[in-house]
SERO-4910 file (N, C-alpha, C, O; in steps of 0.05 Angstrom, whole numbers):
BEGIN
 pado doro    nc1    nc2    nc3   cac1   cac2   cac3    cc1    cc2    cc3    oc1    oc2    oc3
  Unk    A     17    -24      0      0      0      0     18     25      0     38     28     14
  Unk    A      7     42    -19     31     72    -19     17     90      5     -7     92     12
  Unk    A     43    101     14     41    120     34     34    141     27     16    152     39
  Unk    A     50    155      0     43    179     -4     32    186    -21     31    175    -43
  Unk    A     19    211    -13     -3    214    -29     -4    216    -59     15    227    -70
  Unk    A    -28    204    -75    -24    203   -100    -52    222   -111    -71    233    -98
  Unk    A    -46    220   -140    -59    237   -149    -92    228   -164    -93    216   -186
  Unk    A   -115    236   -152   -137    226   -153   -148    221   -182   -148    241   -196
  Unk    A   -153    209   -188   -169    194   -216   -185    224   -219   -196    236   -201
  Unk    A   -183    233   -250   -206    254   -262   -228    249   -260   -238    230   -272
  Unk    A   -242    264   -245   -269    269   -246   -289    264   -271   -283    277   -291
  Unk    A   -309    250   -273   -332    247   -293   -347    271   -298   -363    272   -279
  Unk    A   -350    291   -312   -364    304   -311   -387    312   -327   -391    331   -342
  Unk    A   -406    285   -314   -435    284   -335   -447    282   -321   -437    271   -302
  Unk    A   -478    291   -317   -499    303   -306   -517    286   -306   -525    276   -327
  Unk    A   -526    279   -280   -559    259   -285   -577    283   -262   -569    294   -241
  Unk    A   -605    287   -276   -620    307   -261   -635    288   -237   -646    267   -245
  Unk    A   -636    294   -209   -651    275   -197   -677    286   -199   -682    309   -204
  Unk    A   -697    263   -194   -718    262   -195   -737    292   -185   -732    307   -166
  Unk    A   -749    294   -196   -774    317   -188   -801    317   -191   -809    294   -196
  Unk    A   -813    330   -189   -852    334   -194   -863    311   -180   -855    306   -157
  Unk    A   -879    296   -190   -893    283   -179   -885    257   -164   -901    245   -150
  Unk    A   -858    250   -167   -845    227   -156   -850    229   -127   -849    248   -111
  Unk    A   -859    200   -124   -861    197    -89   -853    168    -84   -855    149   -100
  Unk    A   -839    171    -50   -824    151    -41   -836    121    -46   -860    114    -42
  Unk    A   -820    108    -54   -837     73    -48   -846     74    -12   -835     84      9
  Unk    A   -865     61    -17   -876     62      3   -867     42     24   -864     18     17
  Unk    A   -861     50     51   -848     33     72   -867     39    100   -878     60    106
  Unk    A   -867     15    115   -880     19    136   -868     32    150   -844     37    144
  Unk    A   -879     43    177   -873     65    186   -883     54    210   -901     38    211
  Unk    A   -863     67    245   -873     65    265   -900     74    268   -914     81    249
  Unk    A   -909     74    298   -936     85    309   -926    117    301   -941    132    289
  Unk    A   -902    123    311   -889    152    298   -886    168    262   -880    190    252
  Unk    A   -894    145    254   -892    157    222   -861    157    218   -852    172    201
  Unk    A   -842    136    236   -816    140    219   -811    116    217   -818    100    234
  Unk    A   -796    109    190   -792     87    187   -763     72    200   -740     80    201
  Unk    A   -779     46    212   -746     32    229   -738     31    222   -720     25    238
  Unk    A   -726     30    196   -709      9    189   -688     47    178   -664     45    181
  Unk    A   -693     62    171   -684     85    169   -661     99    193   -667    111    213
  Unk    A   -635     91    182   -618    101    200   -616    124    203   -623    138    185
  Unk    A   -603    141    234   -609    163    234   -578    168    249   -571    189    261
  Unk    A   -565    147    247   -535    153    260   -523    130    250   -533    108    244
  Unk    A   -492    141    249   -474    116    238   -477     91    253   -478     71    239
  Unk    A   -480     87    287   -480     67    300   -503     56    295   -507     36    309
  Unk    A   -525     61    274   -546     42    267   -544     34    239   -564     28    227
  Unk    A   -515     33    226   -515     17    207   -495     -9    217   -490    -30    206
  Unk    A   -490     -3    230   -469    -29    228   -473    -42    255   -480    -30    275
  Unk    A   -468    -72    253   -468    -91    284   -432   -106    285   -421   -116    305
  Unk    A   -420   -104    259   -390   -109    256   -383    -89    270   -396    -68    268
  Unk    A   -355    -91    293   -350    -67    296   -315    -65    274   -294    -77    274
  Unk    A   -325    -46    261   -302    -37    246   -287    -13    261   -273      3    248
  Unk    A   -290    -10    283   -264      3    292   -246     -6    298   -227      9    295
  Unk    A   -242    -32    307   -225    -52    317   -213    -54    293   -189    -52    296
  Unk    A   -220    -59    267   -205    -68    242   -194    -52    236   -171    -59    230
  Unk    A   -199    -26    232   -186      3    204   -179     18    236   -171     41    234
  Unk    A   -180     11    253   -163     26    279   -136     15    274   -131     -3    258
  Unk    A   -112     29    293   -111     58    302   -112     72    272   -111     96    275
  Unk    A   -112     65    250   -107     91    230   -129    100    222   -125    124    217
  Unk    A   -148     96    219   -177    106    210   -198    106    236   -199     86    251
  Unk    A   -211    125    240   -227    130    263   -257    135    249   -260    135    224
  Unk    A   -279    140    266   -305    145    255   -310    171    259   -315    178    282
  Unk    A   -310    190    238   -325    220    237   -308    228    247   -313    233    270
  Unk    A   -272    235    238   -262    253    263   -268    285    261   -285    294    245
  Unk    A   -256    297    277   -269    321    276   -264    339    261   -272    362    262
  Unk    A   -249    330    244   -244    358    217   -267    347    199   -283    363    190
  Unk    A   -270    329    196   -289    313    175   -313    329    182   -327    333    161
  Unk    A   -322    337    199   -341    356    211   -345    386    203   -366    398    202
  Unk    A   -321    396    198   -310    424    191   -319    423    161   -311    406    145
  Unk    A   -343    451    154   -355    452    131   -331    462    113   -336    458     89
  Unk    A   -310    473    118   -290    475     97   -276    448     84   -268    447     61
  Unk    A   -275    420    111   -274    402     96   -293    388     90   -284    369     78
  Unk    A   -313    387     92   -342    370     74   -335    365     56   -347    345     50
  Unk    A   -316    370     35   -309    358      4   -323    336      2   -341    329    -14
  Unk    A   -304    316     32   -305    296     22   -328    273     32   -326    249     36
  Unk    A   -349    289     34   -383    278     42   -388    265     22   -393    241     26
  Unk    A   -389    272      2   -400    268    -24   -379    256    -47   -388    247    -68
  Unk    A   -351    256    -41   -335    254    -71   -340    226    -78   -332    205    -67
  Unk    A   -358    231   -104   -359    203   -125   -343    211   -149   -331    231   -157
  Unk    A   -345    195   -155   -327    195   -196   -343    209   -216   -336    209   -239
  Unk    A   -364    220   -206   -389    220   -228   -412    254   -216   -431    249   -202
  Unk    A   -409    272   -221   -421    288   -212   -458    289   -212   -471    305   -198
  Unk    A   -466    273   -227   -495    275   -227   -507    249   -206   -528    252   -193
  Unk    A   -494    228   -205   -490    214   -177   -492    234   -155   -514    242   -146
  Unk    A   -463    244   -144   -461    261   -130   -476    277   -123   -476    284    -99
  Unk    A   -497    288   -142   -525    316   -138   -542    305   -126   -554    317   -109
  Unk    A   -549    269   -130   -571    256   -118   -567    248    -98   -586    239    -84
  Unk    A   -540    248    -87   -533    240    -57   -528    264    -39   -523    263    -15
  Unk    A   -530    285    -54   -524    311    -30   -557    324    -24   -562    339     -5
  Unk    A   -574    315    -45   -608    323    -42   -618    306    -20   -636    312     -5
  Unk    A   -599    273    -19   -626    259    -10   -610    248     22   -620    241     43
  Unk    A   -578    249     15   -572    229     46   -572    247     68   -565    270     71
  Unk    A   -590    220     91   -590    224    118   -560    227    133   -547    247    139
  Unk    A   -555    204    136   -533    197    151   -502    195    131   -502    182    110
  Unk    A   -480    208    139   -453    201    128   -433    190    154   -433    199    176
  Unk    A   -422    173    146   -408    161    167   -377    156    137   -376    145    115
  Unk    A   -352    177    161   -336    178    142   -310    169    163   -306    178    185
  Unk    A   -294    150    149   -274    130    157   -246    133    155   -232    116    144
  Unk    A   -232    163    168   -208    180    157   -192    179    180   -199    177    204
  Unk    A   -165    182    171   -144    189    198   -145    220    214   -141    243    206
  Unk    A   -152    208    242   -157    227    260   -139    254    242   -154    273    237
  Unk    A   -116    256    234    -97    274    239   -110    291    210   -102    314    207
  Unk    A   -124    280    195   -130    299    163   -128    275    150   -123    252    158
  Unk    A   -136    288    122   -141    273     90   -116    250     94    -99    246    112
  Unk    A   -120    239     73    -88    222     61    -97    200     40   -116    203     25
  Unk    A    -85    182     41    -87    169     17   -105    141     20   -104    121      5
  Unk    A   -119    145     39   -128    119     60   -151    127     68   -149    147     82
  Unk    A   -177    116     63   -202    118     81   -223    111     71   -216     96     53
  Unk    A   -256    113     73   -274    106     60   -296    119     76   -292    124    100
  Unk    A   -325    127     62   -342    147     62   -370    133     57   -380    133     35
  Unk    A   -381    119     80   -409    114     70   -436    136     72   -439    145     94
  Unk    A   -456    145     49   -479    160     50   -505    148     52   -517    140     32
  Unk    A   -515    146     77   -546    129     74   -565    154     60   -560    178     66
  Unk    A   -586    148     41   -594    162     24   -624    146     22   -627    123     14
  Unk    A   -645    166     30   -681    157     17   -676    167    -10   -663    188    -12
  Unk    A   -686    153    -32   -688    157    -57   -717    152    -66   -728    131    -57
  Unk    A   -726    164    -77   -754    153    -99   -748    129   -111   -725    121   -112
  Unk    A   -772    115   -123   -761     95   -140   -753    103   -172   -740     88   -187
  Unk    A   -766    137   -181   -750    139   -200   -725    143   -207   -712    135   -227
  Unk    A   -712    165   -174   -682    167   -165   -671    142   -162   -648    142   -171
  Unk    A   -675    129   -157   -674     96   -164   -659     86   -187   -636     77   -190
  Unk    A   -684     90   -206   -684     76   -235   -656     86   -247   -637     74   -256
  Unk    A   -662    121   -243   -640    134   -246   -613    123   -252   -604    111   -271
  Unk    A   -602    133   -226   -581    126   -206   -574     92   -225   -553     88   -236
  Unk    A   -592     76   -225   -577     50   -232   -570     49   -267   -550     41   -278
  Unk    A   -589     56   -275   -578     69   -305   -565     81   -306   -557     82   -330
  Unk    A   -550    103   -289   -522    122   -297   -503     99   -290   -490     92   -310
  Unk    A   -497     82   -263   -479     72   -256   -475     56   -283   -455     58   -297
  Unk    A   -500     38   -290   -492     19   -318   -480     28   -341   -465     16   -356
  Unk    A   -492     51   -341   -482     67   -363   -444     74   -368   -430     76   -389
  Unk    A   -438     77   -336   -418     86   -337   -395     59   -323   -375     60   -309
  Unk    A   -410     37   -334   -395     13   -338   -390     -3   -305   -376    -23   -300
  Unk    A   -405     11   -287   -400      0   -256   -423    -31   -268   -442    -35   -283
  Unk    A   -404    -48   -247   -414    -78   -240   -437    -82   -228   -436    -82   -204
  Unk    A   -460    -84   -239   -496    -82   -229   -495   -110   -225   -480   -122   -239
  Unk    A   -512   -126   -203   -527   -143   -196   -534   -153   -178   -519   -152   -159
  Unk    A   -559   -164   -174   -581   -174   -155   -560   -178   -137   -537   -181   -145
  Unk    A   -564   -179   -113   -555   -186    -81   -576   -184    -61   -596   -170    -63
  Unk    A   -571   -202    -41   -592   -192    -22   -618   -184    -22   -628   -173     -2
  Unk    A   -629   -187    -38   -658   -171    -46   -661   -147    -50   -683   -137    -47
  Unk    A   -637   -131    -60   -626   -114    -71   -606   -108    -91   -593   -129    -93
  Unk    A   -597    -89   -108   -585    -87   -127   -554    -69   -117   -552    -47   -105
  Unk    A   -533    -87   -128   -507    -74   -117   -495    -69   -140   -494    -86   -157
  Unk    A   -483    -45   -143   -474    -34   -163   -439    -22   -157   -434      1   -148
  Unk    A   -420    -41   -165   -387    -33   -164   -369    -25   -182   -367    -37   -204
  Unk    A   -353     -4   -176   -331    -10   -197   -303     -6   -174   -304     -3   -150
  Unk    A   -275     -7   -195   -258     -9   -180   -237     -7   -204   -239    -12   -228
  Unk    A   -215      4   -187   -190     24   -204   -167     14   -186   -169     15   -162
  Unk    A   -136      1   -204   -118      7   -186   -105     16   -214   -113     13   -236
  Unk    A    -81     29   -205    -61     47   -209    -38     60   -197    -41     72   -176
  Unk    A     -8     58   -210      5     68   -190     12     58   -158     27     69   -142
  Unk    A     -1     38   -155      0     29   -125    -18     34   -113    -16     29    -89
  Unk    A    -40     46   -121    -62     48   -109    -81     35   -118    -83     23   -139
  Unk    A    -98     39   -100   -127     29   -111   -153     45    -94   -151     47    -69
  Unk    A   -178     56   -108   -203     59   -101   -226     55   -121   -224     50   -145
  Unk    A   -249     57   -107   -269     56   -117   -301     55   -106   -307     72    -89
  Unk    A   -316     42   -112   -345     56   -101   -360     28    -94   -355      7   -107
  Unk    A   -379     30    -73   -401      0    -73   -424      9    -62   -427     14    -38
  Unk    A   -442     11    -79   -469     15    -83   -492      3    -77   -503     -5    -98
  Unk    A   -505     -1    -55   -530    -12    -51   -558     -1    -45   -565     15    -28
  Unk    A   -576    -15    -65   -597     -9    -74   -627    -16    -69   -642    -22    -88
  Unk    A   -635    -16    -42   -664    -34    -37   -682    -12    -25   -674      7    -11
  Unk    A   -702    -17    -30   -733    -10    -11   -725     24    -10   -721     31     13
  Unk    A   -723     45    -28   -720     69    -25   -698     77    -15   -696    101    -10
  Unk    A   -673     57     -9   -640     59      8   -632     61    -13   -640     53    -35
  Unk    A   -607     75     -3   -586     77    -15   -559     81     -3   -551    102      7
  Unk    A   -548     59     -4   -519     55     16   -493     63     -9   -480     50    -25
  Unk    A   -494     87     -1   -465     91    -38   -440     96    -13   -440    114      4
  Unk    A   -418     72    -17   -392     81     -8   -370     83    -20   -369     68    -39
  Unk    A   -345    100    -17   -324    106    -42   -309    103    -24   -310    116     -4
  Unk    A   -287     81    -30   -265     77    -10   -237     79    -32   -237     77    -56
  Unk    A   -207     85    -11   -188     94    -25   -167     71     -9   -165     77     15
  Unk    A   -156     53    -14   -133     38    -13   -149     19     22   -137     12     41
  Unk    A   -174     17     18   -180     -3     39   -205    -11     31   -217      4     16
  Unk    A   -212    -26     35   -235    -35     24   -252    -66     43   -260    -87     33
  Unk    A   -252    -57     73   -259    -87     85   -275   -102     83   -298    -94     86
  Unk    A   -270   -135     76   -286   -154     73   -312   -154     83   -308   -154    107
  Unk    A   -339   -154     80   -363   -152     81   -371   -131     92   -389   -133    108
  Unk    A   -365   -115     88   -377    -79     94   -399    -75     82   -417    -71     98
  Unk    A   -405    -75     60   -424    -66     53   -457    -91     61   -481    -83     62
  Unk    A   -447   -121     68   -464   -133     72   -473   -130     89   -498   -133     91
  Unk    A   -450   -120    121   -460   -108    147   -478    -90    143   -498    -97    155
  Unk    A   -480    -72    133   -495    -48    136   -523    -56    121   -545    -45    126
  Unk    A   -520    -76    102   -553    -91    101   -568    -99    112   -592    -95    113
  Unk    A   -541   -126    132   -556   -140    138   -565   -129    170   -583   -141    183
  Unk    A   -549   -101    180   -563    -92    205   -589    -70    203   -606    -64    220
  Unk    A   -585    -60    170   -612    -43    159   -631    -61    160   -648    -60    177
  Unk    A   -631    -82    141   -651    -95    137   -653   -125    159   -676   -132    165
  Unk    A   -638   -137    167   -635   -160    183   -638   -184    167   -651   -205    172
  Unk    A   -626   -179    147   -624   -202    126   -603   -216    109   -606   -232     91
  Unk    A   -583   -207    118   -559   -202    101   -539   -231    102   -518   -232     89
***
């Protein structure tokens, strides 16, 4: 794994419009409260793995620059800017996986996101379009790609069920069943 820092893959810069007018959410049950359970509202309700133990001591959860709206960059950075528009409209929760001390060449960024089912349809037709790995999982649709270069490697893993949207972009780590944790503690099925 390279230490130092390298220089980030060019940006996509093609436009998908998210959904508008009449689009409304697939429909999900909802507490006696009108909110739905299964709807995370903090990072400690996506996951039952504890991944601090793994990507510890170098990666921590939310440190506190990651907080600092001068660095927000990196809330949102996908490969693809019209992606990107539909995840800064719709996600709840970001839970971002960086070294306490600042940026570097090492970390990973999950966005829980309610989507319509047209933001949906969307979203899975740009990824296909733009050559990411689509298919059925879980009773959901996971959508990947992946880049090495130079000694590095990143890339993105996409999951797609019941109005969710789990989009994560990781840079030279990538831990074994991450993205199934955060299913199988959303949904309890995984």
């Amino acid at each position: 794994m390279s230490t130092s820092p390298t220089a980030a893959p060019p940006r996509r810069r093609l436009r998908l419009i998210p959904a508008t007018g009449n689009a409304t959410p697939t429909p999900i049950a909802t507490d006696a409260a009108g909110v739905d359970p299964r709807h995370p509202s903090s990072c400690a309700e996506i996951y039952t793995t504890d991944w601090a133990a793994q990507l510890s001591p170098l990666l921590v959860l939310n440190p506190a620059w990651t907080q600092d709206p001068a660095g927000g960059a990196i809330r949102y950075r996908g490969e693809d800017d019209g992606l990107e528009t539909v995840l800064e409209a719709t996600t709840s929760v970001t839970c971002i996986w960086a070294k306490a001390s600042g940026g570097g060449d090492v970390g990973l960024t999950t966005n829980v996101a309610e989507i319509t089912e047209t933001q949906q349809a969307s979203v899975t037709e740009r990824m296909s379009g733009l050559g990411y790995s689509c298919f059925e999982e879980i009773k959901g649709l996971r959508c990947v790609t992946e880049v090495t270069a130079d000694g590095s490697s990143w890339g993105e893993s996409h999951f797609l069920r019941e109005g969710l949207w789990f989009a994560t972009k990781w840079v030279n780590t990538s831990p074994e069943g991450y993205t199934h944790d955060i299913v199988g503690t959303v949904f309890g099925d995984a």
